[in-house]
mmCIF file of the N, C-alpha and C atoms, coordinates in Angstrom:
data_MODEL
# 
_entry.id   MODEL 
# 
loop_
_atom_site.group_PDB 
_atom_site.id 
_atom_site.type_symbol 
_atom_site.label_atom_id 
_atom_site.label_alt_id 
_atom_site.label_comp_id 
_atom_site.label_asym_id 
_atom_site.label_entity_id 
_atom_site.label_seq_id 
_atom_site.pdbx_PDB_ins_code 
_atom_site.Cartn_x 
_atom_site.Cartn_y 
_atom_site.Cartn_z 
_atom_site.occupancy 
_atom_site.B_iso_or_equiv 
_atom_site.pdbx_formal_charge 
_atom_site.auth_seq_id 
_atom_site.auth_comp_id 
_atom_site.auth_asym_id 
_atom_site.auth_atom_id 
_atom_site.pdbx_PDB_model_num 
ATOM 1   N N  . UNK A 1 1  ? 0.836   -1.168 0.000   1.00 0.00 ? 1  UNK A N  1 
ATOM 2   C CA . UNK A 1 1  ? 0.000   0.000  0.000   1.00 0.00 ? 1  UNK A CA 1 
ATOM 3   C C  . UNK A 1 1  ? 0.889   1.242  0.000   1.00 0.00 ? 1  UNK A C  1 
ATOM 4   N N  . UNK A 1 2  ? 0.283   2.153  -0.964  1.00 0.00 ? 2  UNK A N  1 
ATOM 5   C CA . UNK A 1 2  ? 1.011   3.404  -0.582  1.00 0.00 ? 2  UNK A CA 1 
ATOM 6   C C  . UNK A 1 2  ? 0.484   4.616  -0.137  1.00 0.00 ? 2  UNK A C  1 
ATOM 7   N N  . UNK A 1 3  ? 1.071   5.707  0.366   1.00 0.00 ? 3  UNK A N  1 
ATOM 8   C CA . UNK A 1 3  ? 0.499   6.703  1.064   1.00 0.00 ? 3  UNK A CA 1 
ATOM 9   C C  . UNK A 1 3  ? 0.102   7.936  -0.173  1.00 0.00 ? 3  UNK A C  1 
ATOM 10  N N  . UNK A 1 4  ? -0.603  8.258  -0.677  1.00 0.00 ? 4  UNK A N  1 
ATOM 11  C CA . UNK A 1 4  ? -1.885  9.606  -1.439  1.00 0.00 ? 4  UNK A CA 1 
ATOM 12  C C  . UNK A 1 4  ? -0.830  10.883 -1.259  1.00 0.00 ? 4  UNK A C  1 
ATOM 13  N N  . UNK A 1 5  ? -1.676  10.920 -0.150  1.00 0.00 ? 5  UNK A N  1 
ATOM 14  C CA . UNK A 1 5  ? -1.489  12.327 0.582   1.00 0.00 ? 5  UNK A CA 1 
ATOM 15  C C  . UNK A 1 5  ? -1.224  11.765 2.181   1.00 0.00 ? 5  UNK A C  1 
ATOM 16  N N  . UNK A 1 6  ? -0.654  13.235 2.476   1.00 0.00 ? 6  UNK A N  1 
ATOM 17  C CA . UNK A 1 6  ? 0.038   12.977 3.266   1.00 0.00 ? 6  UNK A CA 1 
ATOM 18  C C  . UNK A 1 6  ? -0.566  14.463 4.391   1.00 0.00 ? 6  UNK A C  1 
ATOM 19  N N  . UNK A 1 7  ? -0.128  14.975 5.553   1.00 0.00 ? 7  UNK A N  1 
ATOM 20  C CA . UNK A 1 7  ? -0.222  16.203 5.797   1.00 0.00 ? 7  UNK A CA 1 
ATOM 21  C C  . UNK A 1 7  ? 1.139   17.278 6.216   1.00 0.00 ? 7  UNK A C  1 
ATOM 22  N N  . UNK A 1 8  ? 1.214   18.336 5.556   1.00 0.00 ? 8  UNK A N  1 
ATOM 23  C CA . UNK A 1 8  ? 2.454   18.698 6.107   1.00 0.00 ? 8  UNK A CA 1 
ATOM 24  C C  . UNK A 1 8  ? 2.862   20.142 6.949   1.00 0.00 ? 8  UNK A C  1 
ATOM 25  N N  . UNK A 1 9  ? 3.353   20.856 6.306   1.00 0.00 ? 9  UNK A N  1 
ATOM 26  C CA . UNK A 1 9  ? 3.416   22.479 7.557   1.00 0.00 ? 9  UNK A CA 1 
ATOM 27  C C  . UNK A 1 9  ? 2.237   23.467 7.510   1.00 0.00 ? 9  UNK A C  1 
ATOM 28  N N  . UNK A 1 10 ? 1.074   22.534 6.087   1.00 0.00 ? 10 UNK A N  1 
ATOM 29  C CA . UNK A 1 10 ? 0.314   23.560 6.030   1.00 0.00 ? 10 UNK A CA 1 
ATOM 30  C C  . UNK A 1 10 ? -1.302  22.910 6.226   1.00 0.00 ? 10 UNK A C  1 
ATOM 31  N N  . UNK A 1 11 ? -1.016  21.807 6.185   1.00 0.00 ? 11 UNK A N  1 
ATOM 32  C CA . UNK A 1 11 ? -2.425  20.891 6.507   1.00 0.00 ? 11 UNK A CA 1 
ATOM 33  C C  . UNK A 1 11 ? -2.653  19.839 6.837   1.00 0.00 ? 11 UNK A C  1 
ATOM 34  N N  . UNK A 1 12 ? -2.926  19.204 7.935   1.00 0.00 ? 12 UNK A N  1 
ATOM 35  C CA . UNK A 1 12 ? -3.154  18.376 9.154   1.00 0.00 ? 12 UNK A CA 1 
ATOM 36  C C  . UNK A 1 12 ? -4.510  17.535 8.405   1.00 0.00 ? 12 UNK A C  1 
ATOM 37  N N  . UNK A 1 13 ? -3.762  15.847 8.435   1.00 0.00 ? 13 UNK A N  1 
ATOM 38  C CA . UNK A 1 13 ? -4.949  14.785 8.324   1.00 0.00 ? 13 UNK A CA 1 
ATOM 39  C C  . UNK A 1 13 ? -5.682  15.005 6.964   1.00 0.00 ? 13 UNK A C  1 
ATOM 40  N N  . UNK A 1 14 ? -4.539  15.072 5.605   1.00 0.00 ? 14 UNK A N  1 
ATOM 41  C CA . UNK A 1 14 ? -6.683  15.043 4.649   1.00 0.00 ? 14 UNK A CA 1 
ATOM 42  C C  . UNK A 1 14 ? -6.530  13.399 4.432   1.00 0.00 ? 14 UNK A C  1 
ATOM 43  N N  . UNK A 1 15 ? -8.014  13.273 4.437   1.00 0.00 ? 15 UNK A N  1 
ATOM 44  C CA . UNK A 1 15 ? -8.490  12.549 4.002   1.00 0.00 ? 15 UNK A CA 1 
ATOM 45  C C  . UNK A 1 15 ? -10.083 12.028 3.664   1.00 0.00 ? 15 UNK A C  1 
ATOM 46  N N  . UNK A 1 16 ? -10.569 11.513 3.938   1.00 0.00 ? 16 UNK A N  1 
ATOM 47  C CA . UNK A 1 16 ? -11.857 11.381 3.415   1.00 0.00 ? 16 UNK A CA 1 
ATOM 48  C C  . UNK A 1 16 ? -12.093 11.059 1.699   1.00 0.00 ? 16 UNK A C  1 
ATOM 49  N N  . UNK A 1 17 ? -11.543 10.827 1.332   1.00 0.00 ? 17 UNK A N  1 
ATOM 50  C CA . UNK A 1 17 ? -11.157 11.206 -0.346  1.00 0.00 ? 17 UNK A CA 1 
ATOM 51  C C  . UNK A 1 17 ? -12.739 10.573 -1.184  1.00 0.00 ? 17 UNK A C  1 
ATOM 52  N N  . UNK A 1 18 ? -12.653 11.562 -2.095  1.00 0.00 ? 18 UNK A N  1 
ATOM 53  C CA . UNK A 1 18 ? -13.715 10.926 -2.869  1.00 0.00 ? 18 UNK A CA 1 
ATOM 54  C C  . UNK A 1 18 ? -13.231 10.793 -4.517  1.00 0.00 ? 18 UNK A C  1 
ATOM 55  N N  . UNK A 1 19 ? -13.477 10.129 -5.621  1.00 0.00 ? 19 UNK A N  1 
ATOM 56  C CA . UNK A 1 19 ? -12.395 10.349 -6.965  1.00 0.00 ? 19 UNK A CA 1 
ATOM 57  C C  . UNK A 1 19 ? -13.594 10.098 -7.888  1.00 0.00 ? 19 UNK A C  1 
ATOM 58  N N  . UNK A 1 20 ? -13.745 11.431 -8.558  1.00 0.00 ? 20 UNK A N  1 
ATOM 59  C CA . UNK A 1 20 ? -14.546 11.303 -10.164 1.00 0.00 ? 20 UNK A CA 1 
ATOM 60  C C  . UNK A 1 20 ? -14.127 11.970 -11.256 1.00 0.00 ? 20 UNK A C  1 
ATOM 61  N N  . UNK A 1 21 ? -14.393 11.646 -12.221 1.00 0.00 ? 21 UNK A N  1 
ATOM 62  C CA . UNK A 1 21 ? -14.469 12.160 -13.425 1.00 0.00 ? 21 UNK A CA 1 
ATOM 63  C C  . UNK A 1 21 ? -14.662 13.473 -14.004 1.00 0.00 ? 21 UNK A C  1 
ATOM 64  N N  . UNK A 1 22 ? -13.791 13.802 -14.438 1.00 0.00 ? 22 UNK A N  1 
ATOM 65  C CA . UNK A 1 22 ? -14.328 15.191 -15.216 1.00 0.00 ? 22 UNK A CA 1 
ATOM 66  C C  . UNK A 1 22 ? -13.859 15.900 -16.060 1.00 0.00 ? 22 UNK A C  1 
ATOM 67  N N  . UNK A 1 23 ? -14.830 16.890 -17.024 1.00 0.00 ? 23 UNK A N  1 
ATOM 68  C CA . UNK A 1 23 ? -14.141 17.032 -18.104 1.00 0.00 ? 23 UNK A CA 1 
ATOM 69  C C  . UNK A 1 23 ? -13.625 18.499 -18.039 1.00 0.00 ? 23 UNK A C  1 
ATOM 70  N N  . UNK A 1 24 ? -12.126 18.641 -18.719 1.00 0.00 ? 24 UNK A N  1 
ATOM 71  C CA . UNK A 1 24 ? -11.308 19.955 -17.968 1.00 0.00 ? 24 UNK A CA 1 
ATOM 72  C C  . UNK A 1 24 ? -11.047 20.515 -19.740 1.00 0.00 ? 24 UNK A C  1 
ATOM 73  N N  . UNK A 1 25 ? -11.654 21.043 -20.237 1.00 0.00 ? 25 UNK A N  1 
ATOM 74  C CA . UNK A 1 25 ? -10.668 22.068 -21.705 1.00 0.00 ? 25 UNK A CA 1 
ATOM 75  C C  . UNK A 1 25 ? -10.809 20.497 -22.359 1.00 0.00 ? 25 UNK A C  1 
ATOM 76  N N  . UNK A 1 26 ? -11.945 19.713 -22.449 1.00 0.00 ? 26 UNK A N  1 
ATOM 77  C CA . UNK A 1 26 ? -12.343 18.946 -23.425 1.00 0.00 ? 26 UNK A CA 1 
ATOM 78  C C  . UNK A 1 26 ? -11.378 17.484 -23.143 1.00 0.00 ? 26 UNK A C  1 
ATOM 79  N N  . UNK A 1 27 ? -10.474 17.544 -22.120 1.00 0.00 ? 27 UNK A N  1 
ATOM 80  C CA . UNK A 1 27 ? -10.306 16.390 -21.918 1.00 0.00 ? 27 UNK A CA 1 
ATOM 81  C C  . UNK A 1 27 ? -10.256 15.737 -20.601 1.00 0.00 ? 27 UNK A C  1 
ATOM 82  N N  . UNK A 1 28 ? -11.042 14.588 -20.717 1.00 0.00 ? 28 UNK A N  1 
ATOM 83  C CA . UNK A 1 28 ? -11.082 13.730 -19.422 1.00 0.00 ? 28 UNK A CA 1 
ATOM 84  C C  . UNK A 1 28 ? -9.998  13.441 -18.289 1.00 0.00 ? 28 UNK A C  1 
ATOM 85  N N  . UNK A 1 29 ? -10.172 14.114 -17.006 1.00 0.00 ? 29 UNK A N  1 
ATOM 86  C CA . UNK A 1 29 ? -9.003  13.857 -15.980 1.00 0.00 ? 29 UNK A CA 1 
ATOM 87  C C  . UNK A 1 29 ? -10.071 13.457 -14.676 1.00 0.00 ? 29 UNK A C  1 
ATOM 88  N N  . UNK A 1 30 ? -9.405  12.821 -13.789 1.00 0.00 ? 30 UNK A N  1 
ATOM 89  C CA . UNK A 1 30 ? -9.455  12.346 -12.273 1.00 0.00 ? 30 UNK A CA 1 
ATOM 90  C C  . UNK A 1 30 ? -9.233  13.553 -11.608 1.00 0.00 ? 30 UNK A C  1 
ATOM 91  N N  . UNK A 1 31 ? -10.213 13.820 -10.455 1.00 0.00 ? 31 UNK A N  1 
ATOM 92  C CA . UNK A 1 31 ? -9.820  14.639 -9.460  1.00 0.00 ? 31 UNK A CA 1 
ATOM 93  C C  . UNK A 1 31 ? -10.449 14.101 -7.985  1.00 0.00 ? 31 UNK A C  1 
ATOM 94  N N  . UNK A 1 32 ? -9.464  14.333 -7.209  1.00 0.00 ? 32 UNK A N  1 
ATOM 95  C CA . UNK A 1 32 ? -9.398  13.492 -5.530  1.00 0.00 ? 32 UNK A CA 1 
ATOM 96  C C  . UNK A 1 32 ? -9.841  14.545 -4.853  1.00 0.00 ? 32 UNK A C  1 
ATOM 97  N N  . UNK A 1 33 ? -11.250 14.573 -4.073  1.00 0.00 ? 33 UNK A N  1 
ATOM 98  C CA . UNK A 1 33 ? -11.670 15.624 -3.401  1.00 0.00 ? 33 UNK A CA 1 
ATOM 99  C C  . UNK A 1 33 ? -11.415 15.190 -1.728  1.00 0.00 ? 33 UNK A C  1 
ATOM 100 N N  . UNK A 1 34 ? -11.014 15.812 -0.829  1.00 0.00 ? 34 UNK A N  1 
ATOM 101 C CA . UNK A 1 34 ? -10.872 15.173 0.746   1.00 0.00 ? 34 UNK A CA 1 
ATOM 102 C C  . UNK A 1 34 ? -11.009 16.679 1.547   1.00 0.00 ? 34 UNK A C  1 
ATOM 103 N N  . UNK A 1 35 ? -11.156 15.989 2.564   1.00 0.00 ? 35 UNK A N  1 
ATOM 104 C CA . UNK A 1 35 ? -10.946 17.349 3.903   1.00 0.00 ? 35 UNK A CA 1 
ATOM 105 C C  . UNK A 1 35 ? -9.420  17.032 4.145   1.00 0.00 ? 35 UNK A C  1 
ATOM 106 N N  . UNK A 1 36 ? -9.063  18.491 4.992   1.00 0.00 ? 36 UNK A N  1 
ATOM 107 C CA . UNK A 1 36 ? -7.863  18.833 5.697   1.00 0.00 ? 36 UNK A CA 1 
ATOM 108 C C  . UNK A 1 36 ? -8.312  19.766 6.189   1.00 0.00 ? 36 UNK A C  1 
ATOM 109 N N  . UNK A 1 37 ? -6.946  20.109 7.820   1.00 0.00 ? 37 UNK A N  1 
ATOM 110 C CA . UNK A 1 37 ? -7.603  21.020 8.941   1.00 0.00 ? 37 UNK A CA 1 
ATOM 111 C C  . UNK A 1 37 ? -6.580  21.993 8.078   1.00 0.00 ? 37 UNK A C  1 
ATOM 112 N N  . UNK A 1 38 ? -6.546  23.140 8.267   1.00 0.00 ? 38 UNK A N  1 
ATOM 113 C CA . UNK A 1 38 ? -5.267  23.750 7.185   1.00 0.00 ? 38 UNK A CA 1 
ATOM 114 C C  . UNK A 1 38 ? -4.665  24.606 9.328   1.00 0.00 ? 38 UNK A C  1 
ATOM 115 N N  . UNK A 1 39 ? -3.744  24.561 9.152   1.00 0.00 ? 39 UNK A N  1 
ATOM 116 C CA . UNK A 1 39 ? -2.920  25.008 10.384  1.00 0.00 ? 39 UNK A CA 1 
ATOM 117 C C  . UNK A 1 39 ? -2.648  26.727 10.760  1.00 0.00 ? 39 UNK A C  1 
ATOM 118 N N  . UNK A 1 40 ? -3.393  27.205 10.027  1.00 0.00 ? 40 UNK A N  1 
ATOM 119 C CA . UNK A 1 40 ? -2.641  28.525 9.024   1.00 0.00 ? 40 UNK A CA 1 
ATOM 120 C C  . UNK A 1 40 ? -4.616  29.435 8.730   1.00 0.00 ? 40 UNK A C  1 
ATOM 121 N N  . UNK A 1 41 ? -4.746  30.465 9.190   1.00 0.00 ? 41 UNK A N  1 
ATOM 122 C CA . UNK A 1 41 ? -5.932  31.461 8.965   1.00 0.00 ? 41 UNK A CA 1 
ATOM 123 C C  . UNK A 1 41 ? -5.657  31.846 8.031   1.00 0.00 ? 41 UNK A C  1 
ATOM 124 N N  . UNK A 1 42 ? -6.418  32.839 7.463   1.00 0.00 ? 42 UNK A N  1 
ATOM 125 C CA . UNK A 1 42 ? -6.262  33.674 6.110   1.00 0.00 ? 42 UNK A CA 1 
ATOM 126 C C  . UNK A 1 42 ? -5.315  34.317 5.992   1.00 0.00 ? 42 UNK A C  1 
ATOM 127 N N  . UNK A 1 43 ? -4.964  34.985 7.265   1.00 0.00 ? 43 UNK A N  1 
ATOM 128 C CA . UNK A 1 43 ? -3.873  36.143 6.942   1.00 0.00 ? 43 UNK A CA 1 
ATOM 129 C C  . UNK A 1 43 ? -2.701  35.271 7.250   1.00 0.00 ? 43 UNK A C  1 
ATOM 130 N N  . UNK A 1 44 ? -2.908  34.151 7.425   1.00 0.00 ? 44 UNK A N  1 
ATOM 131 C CA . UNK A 1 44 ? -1.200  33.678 7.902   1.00 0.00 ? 44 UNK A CA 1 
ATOM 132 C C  . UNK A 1 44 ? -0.806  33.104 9.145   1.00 0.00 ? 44 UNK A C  1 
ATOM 133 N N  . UNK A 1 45 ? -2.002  33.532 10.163  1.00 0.00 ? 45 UNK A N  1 
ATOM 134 C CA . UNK A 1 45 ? -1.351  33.368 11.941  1.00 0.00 ? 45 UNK A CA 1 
ATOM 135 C C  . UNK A 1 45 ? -1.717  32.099 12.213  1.00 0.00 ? 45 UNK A C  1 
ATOM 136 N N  . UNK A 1 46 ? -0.492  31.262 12.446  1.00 0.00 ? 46 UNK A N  1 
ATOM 137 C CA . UNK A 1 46 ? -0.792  29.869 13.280  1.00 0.00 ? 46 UNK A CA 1 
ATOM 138 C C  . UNK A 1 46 ? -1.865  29.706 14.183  1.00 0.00 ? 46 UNK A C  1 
ATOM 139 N N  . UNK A 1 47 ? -2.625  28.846 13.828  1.00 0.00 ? 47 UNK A N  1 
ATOM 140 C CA . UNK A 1 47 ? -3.923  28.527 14.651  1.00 0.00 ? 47 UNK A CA 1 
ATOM 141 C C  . UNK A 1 47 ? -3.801  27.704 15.919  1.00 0.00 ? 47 UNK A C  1 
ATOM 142 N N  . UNK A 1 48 ? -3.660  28.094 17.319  1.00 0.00 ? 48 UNK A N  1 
ATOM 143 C CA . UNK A 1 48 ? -3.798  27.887 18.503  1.00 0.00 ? 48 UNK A CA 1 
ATOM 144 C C  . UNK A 1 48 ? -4.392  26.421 18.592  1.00 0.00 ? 48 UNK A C  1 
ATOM 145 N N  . UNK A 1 49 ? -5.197  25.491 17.753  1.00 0.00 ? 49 UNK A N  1 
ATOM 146 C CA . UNK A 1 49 ? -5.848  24.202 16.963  1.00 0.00 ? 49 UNK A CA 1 
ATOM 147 C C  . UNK A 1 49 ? -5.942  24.240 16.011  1.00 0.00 ? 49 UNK A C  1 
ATOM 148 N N  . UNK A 1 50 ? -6.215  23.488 15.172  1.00 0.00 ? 50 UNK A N  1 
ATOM 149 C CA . UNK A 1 50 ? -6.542  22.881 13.852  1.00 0.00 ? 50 UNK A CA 1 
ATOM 150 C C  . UNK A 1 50 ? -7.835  23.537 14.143  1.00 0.00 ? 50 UNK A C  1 
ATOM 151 N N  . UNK A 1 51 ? -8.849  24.276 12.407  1.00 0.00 ? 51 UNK A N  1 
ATOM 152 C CA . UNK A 1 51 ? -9.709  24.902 12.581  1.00 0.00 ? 51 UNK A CA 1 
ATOM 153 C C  . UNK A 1 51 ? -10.479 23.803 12.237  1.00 0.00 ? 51 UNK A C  1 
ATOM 154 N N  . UNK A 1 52 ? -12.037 24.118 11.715  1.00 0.00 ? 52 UNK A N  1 
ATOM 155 C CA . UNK A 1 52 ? -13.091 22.974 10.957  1.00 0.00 ? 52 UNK A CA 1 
ATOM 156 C C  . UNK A 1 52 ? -12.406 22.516 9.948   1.00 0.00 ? 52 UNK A C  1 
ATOM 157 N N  . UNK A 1 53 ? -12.512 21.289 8.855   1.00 0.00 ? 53 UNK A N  1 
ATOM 158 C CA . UNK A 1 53 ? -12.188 21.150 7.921   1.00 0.00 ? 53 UNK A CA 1 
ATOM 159 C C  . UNK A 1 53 ? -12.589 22.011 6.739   1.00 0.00 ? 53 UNK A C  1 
ATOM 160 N N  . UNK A 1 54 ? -11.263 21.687 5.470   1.00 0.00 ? 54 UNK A N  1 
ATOM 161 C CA . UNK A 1 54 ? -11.819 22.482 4.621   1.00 0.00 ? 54 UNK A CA 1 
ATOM 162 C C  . UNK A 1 54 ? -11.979 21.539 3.523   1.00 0.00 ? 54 UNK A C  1 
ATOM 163 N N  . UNK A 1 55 ? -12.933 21.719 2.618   1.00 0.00 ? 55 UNK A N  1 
ATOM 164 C CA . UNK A 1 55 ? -12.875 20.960 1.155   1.00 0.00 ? 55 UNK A CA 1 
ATOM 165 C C  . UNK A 1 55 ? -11.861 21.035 0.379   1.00 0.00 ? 55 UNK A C  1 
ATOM 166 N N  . UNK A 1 56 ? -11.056 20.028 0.117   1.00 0.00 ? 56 UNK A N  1 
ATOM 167 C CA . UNK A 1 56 ? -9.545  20.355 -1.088  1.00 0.00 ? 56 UNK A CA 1 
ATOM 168 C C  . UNK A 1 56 ? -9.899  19.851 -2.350  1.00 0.00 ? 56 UNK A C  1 
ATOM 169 N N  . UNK A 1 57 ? -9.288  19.474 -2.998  1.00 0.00 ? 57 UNK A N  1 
ATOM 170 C CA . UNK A 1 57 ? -9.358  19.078 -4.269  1.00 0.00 ? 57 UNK A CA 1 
ATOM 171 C C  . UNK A 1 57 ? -7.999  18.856 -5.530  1.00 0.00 ? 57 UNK A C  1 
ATOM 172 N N  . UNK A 1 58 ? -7.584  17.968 -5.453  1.00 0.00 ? 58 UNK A N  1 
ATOM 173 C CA . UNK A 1 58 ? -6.535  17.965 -6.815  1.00 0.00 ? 58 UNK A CA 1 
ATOM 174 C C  . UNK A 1 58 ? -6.701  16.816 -7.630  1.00 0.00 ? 58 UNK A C  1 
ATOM 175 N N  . UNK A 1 59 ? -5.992  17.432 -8.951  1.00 0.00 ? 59 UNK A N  1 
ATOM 176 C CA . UNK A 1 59 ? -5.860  16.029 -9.936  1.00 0.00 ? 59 UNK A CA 1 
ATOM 177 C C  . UNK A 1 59 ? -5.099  15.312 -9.582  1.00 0.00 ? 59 UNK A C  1 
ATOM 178 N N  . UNK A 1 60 ? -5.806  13.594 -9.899  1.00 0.00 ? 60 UNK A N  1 
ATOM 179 C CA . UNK A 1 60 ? -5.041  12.418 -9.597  1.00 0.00 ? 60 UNK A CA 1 
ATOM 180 C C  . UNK A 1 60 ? -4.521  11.987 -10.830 1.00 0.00 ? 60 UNK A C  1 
ATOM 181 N N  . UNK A 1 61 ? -3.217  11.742 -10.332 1.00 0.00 ? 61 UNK A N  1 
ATOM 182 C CA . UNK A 1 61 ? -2.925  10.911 -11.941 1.00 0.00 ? 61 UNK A CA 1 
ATOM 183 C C  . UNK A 1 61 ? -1.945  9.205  -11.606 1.00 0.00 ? 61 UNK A C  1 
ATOM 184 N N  . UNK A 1 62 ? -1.714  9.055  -12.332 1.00 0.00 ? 62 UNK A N  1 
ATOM 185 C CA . UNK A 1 62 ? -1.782  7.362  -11.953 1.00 0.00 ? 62 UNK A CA 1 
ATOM 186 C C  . UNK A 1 62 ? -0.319  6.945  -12.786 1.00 0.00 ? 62 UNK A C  1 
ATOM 187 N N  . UNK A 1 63 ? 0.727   6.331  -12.167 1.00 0.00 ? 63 UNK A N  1 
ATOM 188 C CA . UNK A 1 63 ? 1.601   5.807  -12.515 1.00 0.00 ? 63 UNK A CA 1 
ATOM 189 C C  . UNK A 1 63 ? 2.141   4.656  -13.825 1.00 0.00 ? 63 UNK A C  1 
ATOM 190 N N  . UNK A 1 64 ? 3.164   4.442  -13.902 1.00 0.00 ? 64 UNK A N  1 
ATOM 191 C CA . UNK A 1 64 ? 3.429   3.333  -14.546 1.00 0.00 ? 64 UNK A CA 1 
ATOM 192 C C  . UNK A 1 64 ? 3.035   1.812  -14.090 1.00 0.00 ? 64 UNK A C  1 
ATOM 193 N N  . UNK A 1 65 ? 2.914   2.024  -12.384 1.00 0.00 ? 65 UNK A N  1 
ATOM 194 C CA . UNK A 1 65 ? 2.813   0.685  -12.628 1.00 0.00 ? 65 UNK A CA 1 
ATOM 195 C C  . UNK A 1 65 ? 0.915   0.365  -12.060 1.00 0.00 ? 65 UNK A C  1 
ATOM 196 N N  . UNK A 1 66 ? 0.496   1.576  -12.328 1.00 0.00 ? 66 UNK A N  1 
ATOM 197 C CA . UNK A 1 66 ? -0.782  1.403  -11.802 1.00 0.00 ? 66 UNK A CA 1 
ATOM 198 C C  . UNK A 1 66 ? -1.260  2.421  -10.643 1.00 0.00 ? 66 UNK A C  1 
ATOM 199 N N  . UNK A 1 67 ? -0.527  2.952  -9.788  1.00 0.00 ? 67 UNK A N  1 
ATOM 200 C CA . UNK A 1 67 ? -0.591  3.649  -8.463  1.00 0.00 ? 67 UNK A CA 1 
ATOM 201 C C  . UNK A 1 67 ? -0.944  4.680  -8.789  1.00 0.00 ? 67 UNK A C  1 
ATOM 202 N N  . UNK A 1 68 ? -2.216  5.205  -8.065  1.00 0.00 ? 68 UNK A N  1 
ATOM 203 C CA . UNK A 1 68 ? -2.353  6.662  -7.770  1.00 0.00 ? 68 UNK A CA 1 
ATOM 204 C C  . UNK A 1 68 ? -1.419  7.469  -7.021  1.00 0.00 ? 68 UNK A C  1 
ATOM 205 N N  . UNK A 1 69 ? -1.514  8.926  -7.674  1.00 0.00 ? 69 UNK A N  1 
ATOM 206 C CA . UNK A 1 69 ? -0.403  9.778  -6.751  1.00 0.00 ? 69 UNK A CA 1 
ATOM 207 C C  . UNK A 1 69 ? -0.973  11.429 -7.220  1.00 0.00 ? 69 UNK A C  1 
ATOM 208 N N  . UNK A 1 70 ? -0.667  12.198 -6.382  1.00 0.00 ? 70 UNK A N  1 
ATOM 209 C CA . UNK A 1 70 ? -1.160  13.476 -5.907  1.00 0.00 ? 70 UNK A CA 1 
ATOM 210 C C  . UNK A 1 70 ? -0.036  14.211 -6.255  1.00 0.00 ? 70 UNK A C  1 
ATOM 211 N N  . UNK A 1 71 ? 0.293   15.366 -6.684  1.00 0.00 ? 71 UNK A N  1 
ATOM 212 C CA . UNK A 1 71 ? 1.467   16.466 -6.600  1.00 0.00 ? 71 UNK A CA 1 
ATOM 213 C C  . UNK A 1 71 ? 2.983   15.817 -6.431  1.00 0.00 ? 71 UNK A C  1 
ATOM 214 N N  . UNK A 1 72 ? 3.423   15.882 -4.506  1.00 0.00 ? 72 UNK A N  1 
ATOM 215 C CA . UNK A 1 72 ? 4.413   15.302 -4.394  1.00 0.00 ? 72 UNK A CA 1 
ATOM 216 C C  . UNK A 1 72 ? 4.135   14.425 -3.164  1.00 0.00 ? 72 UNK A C  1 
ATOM 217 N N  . UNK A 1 73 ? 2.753   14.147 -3.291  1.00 0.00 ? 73 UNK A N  1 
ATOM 218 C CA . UNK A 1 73 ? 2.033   13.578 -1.906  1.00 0.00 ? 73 UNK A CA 1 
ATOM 219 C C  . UNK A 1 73 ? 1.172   14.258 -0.654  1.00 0.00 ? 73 UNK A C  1 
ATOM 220 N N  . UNK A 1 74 ? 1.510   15.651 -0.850  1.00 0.00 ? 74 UNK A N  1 
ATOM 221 C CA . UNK A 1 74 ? 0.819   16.497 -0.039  1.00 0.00 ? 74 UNK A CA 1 
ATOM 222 C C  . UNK A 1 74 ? -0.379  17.549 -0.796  1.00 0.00 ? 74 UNK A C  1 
ATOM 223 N N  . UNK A 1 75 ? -1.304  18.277 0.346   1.00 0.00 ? 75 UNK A N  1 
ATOM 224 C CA . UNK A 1 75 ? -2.100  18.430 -0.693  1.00 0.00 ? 75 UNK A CA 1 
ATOM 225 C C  . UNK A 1 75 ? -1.862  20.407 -1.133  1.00 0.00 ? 75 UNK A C  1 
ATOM 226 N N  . UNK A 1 76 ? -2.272  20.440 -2.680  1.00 0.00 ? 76 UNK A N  1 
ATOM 227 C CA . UNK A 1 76 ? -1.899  21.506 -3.821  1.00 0.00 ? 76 UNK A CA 1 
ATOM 228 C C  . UNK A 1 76 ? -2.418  22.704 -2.086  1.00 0.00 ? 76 UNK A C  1 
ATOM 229 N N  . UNK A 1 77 ? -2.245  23.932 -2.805  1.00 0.00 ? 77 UNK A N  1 
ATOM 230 C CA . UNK A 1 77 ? -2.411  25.224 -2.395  1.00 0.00 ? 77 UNK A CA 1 
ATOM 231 C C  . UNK A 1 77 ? -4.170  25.375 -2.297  1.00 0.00 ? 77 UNK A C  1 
# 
């Protein structure tokens, strides 16, 4: 098994993942929707806790030998 996503200096725990279909500039791609707590408010100031979750979203794309994978494992901006 391998690890998706992961969480790192900027977002705590995603997961939940959901994966469908869709069509982007006429061609068909995967996109992985999950929660994460993001660590970090709007303006920047470290959050005293992890806030509510937020909805994320990135394209999945899928390896040579079959494996899904995300960015560089953590989740996009």
């Amino acid at each position: 098994m391998r690890t998706i996503l992961r969480g790192d200096d900027r977002v705590a725990s995603p997961g939940h993942q959901f994966i469908t279909d869709v069509r982007i500039g006429g061609q068909q791609r995967q996109m992985i929707f999950y929660h994460g707590y993001p660590w970090y408010d709007a303006d920047g100031n470290h959050l005293p806790s992890v806030e509510t979750r937020k909805l994320m979203m990135d394209e999945l794309h899928w390896d040579s030998e079959g494996w899904p994978w995300v960015n560089d494992g953590t989740p996009s901006d």
